[in-house]
C-alpha positions in Angstrom: -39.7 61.4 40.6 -38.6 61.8 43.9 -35.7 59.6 45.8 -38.9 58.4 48.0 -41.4 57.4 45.0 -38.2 56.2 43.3 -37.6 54.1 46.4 -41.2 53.1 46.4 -42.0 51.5 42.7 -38.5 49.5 43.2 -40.0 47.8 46.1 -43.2 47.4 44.4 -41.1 45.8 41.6 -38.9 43.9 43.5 -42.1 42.4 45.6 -43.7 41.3 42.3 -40.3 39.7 41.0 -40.0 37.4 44.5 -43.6 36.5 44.8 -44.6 33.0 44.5 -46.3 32.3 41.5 -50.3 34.0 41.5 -49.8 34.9 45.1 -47.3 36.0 47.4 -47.9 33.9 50.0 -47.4 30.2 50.2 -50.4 28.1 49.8 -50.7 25.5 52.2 -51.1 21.5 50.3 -51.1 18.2 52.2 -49.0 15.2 50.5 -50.0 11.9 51.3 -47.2 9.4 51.1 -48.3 5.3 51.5 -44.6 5.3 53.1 -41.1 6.8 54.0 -40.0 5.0 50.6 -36.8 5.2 48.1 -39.8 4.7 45.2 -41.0 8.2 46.2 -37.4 9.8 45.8 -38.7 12.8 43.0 -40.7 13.9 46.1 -38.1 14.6 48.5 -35.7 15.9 45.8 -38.3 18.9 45.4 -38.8 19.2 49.0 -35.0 19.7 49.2 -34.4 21.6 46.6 -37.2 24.0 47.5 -39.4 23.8 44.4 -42.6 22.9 45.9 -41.5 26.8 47.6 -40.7 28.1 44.6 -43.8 26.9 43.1 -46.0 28.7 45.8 -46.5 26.3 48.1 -46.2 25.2 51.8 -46.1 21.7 51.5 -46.7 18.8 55.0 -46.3 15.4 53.7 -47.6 12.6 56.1 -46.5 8.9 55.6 -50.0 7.2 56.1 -48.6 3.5 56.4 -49.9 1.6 53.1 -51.5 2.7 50.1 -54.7 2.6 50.8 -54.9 4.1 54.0 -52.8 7.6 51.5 -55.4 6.8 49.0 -58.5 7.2 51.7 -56.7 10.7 53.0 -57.4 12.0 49.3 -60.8 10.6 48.9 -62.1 12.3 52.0 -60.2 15.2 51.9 -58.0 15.1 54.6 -55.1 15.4 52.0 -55.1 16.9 48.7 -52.5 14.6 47.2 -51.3 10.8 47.7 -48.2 9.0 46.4 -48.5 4.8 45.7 -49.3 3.0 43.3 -51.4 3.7 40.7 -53.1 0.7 40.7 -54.8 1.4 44.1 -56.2 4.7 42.2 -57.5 2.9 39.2 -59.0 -0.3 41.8 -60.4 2.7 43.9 -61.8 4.6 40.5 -63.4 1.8 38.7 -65.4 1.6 42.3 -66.6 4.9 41.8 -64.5 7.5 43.6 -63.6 10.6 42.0 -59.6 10.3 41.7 -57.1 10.2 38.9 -53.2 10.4 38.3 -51.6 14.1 37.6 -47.9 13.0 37.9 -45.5 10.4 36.9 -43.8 9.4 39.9 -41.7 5.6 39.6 -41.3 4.7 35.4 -40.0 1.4 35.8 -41.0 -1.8 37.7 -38.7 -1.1 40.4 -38.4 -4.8 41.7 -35.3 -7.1 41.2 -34.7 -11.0 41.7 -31.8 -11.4 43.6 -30.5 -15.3 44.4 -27.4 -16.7 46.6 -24.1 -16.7 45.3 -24.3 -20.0 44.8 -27.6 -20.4 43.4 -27.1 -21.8 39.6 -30.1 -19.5 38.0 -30.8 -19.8 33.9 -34.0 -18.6 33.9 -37.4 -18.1 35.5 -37.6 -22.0 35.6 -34.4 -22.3 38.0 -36.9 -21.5 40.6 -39.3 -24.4 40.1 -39.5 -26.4 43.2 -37.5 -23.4 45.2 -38.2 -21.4 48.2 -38.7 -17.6 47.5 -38.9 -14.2 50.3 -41.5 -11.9 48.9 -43.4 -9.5 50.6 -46.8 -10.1 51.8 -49.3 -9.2 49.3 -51.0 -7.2 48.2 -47.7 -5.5 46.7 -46.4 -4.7 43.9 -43.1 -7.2 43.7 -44.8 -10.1 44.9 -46.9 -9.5 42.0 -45.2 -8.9 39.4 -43.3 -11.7 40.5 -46.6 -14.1 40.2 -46.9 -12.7 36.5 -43.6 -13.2 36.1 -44.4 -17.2 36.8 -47.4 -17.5 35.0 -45.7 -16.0 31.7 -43.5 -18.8 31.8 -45.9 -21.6 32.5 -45.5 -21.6 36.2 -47.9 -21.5 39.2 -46.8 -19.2 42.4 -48.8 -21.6 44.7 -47.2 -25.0 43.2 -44.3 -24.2 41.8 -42.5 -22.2 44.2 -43.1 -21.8 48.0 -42.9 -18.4 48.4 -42.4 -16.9 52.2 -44.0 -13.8 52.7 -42.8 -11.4 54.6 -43.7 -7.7 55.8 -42.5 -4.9 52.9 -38.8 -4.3 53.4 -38.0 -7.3 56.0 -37.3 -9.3 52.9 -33.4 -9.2 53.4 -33.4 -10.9 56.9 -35.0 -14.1 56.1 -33.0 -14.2 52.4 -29.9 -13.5 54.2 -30.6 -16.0 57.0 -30.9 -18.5 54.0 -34.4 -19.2 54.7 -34.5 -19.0 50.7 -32.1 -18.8 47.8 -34.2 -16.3 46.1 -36.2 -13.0 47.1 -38.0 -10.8 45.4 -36.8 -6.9 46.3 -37.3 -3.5 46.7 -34.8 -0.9 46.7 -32.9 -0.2 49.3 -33.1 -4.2 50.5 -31.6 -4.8 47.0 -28.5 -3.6 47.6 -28.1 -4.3 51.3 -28.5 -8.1 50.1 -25.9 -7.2 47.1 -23.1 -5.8 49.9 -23.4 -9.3 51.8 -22.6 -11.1 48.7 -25.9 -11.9 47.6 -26.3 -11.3 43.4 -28.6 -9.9 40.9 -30.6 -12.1 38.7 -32.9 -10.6 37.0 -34.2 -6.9 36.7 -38.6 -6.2 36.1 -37.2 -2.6 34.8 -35.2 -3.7 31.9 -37.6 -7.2 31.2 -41.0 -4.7 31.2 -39.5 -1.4 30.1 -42.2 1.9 30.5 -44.2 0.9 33.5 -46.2 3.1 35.7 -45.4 2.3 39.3 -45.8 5.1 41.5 -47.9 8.5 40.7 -49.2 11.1 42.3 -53.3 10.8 42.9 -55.7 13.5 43.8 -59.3 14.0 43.4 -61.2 15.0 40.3 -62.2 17.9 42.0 -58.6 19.4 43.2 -58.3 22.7 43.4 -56.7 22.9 39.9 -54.8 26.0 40.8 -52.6 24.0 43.5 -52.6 20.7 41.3 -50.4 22.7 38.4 -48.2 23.6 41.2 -47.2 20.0 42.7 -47.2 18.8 39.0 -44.5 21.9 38.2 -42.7 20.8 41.4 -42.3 17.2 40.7 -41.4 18.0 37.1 -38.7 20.4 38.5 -37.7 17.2 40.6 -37.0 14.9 37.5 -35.2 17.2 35.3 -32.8 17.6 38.4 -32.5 14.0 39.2 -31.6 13.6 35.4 -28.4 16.1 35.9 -27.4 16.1 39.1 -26.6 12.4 40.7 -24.2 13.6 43.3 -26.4 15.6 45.0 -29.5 13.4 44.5 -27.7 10.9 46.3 -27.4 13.2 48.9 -30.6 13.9 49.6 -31.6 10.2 49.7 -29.0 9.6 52.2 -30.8 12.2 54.2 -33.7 10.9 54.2 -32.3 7.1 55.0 -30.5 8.4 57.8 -30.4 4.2 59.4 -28.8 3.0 56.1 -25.0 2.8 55.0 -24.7 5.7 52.7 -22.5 3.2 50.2 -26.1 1.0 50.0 -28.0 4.5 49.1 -26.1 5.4 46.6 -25.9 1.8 45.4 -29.3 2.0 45.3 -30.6 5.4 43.6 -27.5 5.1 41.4 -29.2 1.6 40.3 -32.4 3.1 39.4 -31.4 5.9 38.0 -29.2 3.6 35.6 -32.5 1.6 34.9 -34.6 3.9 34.2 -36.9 3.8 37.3 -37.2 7.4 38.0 -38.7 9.0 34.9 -37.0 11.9 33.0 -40.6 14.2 33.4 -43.8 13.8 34.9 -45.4 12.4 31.8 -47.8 9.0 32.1 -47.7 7.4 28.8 -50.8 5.2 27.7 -48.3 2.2 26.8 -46.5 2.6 30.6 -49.7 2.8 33.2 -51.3 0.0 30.4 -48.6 -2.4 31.6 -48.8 -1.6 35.0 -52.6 -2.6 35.0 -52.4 -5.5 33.1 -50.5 -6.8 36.0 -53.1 -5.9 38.1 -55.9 -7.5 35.4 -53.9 -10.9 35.5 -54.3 -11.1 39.1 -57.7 -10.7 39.0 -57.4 -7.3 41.3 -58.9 -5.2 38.3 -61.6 -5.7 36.0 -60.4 -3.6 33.0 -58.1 -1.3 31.5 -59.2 2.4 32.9 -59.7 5.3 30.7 -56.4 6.7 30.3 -58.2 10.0 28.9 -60.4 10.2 32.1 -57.6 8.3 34.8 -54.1 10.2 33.7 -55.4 14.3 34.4 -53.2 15.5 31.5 -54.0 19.6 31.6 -51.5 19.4 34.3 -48.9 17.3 32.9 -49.1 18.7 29.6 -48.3 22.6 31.0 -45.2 21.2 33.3 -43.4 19.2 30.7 -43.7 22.7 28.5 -41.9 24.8 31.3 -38.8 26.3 30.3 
């Protein structure tokens, strides 16, 4: 063979080794996020670390502003994926639109109780008769907070007065001792924590397994690209799982206005707890929780199908890469 043949196939070969899987060139997917949000964290560790590249794809995510408003981007097509909630999916779904969950995103009811240093809490029943920052509902912690309440025989509209406020503003009325008590999120948690605020009570360790954040498409998804973003985010969680340091990193990246000793407060938190999932995987037991806070509330009529909701051909090939 000659020096230029020779020269030829290696390029040929080398071409084939560096291509993007089925296709050499990047295929362009639209992400949908409900917001810039420390829940979504597996997302920007594999835009980071390059594997939505290395999976084929030339990923735009756009923060849409809530959940539904990501949700309605999906359902008319103007993105191909959307990270929230799954609850908005399975409320949007059991109205008819064609959408289900292909990846695990949050595992753990990422919401904590967190009370003045002075506050003398027990139990839930300490905060009969108190005041209590939540955000405005419909959310997630103020929610799970109200289940919280009626699970131990209390009522959210007579037994505590609860002052909503807008999704992670909750630590400026708290720490201006408008209330002993909020109800947070991540970061806010552990801004409140570095003023001297405490930890009362953690949803993550009370509920275990809970599907809180996933990523939604439509049932009719290009299935080709779907594998991919499932692969990616799969790629995301088995990193998260082994490399803190540098997932704490990232996060302080993309918190740029936060003190970097609160981020890593923060992912180092739920990481501990559990709240970012190992793998992609939906469990029937965790998105069964997760919607029977949703059922209690009277926001959902019924369990979905997980078998018809959770889109496991693409789950089930990412958690068997090697």
């Amino acid at each position: 063979m000659s020096l230029f043949k020779r020269i030829a196939c290696a390029t040929a070969l080398a071409g084939l080794l560096f291509a993007s899987p089925a296709s050499a060139q990047n295929k362009k997917v639209v992400l949908s996020q409900a917001f810039q949000s420390m829940l979504y964290l597996p997302l920007y560790v594999a835009i980071n670390e390059g594997f939505f590249t290395q999976q084929g794809l030339d990923l735009t995510k756009e923060t849409a502003g809530s959940p539904t408003v990501a949700l309605s981007a999906v359902i008319s097509g103007s993105a191909q994926f959307s990270i929230h909630g799954p609850e908005w999916t399975a409320i949007a779904a059991s109205k008819g639109a064609p959408v289900g969950i292909i990846a695990n995103v949050v595992n753990g009811a990422a919401v904590w109780l967190a009370a003045a240093p002075d506050f003398d809490f027990r139990d839930i029943k300490s905060l009969k008769g108190q005041k209590v920052v939540t955000g405005t509902m419909p959310t997630t912690s103020t929610s799970l907070f109200l289940k919280l309440l009626k699970e131990n025989g209390m009522d959210g509209k007579t037994d505590v007065e609860m002052i909503q406020v807008a999704i992670g503003t909750e630590p400026g009325p708290f720490l201006a001792k408008q209330a002993p008590v909020a109800v947070m999120y991540e970061p806010g948690l552990d801004q409140v924590v570095a003023k001297g605020m405490k930890v009362v009570f953690g949803f993550p360790k009370t509920y275990g397994a809970y599907a809180f954040s996933s990523v939604t498409a439509r049932n009719d998804v290009n299935p080709d690209l779907a594998q991919r973003v499932t692969n990616a985010m799969e790629m995301a969680m088995r990193f998260m799982a082994k490399n803190e340091a540098r997932t704490v990193a990232i996060a302080q990246k993309e918190f740029p206005s936060l003190e970097p000793t609160v981020v890593e407060a923060a992912v180092k938190r739920m990481l501990a707890d559990g709240v970012y999932p190992p793998s992609v995987d939906i469990t029937a037991p965790s998105l069964k929780v997760s919607m029977d806070t949703q059922i209690a509330l009277g926001n959902l009529a019924a369990q979905p199908d997980y078998d018809k909701f959770v889109v496991r051909k693409y789950i089930e090939p990412a958690l068997a890469m090697k």
